[in-house]
C-alpha positions in Angstrom: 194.9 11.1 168.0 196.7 8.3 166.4 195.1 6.5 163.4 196.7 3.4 161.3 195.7 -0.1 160.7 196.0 -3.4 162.9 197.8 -4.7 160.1 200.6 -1.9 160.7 200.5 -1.5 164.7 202.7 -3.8 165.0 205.8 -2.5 163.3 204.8 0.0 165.5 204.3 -1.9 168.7 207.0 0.2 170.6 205.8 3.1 170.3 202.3 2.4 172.5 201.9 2.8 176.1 201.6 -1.4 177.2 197.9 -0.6 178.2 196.9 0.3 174.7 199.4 -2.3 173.4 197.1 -4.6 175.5 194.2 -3.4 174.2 195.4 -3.5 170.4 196.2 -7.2 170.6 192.9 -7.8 172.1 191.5 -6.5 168.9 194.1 -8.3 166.6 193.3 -11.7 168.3 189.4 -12.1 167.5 187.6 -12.3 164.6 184.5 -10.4 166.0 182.1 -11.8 163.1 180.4 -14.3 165.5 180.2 -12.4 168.3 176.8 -10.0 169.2 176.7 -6.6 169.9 177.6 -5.8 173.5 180.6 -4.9 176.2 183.3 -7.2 176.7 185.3 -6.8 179.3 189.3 -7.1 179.8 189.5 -5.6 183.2 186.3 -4.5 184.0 185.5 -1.1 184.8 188.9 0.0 183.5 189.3 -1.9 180.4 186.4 -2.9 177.9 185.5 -3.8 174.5 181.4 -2.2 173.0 181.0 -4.3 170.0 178.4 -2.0 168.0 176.2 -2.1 165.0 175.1 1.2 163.3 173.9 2.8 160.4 176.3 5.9 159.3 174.9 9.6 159.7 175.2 12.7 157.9 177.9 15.0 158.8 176.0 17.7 160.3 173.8 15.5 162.1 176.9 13.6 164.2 177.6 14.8 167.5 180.9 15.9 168.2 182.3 14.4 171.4 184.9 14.0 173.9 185.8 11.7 176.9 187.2 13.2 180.7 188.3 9.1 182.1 188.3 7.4 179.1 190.7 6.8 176.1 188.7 5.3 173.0 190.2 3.1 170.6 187.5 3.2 167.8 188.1 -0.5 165.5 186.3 -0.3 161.9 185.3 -3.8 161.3 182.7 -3.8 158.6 181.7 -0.5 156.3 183.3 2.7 155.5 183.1 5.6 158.3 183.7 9.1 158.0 184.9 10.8 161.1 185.1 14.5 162.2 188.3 15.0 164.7 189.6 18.7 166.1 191.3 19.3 169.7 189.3 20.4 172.7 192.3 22.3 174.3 192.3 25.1 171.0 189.7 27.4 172.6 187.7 27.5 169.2 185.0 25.4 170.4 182.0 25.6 173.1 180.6 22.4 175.3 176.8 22.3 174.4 176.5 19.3 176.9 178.5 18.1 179.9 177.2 14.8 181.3 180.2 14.6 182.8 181.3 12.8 185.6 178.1 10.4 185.4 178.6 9.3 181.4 182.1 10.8 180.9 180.8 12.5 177.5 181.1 16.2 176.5 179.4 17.2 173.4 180.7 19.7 171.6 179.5 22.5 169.2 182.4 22.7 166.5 182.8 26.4 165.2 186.8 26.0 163.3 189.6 23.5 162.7 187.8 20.5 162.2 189.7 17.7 159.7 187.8 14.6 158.3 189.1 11.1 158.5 187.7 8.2 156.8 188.2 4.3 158.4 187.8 1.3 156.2 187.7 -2.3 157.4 191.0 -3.2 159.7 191.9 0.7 160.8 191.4 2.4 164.1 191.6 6.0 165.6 193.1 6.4 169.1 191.3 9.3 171.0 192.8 10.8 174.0 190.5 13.2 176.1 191.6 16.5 174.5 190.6 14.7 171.3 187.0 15.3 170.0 185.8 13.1 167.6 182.4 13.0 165.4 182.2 9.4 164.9 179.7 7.4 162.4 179.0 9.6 159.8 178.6 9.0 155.9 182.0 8.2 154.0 182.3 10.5 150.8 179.7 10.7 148.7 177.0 11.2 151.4 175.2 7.2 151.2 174.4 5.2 154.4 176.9 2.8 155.4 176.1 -0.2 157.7 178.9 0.6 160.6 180.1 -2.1 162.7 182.9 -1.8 164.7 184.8 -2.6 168.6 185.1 0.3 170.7 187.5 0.0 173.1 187.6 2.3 176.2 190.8 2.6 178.2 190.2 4.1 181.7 193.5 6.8 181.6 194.1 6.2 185.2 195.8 2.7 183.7 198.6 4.7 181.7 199.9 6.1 185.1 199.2 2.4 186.9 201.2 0.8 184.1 204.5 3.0 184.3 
């Protein structure tokens, strides 16, 4: 998991695969105020943008999830979002719903070891597939937050393509 800001990434540029550098200055280049909620694509099937609209949840109603194929870059671009975020690969946790290959998303019952983050307007959180993450939940003090934010997904078969 990597989390910063699009104003930061690129003092950071070298350090990201060229795929995700791709996909971070597809974000940086639009201002997504005028655009409607819906996929986008770069490279389609591969390499897409889901412009989404949400209200935030409580914490304990979120569903903790994961991704097999694809790598999520999750783009704040409006609210304040809370997120859950733990590793699938510790053993502490148990899949309550595989819908996997068909939707590539696991759903996860969390028992241990989950840390909070919070995204304002302008970060991002990069999650790889051993990354679960409890996206759209209410930021501190528990009140619903209109969410709206660009999800890009990253098909992880372009990190080896790209080498």
């Amino acid at each position: 998991m990597i989390v910063t800001s699009l104003k930061a990434w690129p003092a950071q540029a070298s350090a990201y695969h060229p795929v995700i550098h791709q996909a971070l200055t597809f974000l940086a280049g639009r201002d997504f105020k005028d655009f409607a909620p819906g996929k986008i694509d770069i490279i389609p099937g591969k390499l897409f943008c889901l412009l989404q609209e949400m209200d935030s949840v409580p914490f304990d109603e979120a569903r903790p999830e994961s991704h097999h194929q694809f790598i999520d870059i999750q783009y704040l671009i409006s609210g304040h979002e809370l997120m859950g975020v733990s590793r699938a690969e510790s053993g502490l946790h148990t899949i309550a719903d595989d819908r996997t290959p068909q939707q590539d998303i696991i759903f996860w019952q969390i028992d241990e070891e989950e840390m909070q983050v919070t995204l304002t307007p302008g970060m991002f959180a990069i999650f790889f597939p051993e990354d679960i993450h409890r996206p759209c939940c209410h930021p501190q003090g528990g009140r619903v937050n209109h969410l709206r934010k660009a999800v890009v997904k990253i098909d992880r078969r372009l990190l080896k393509e790209a080498i």
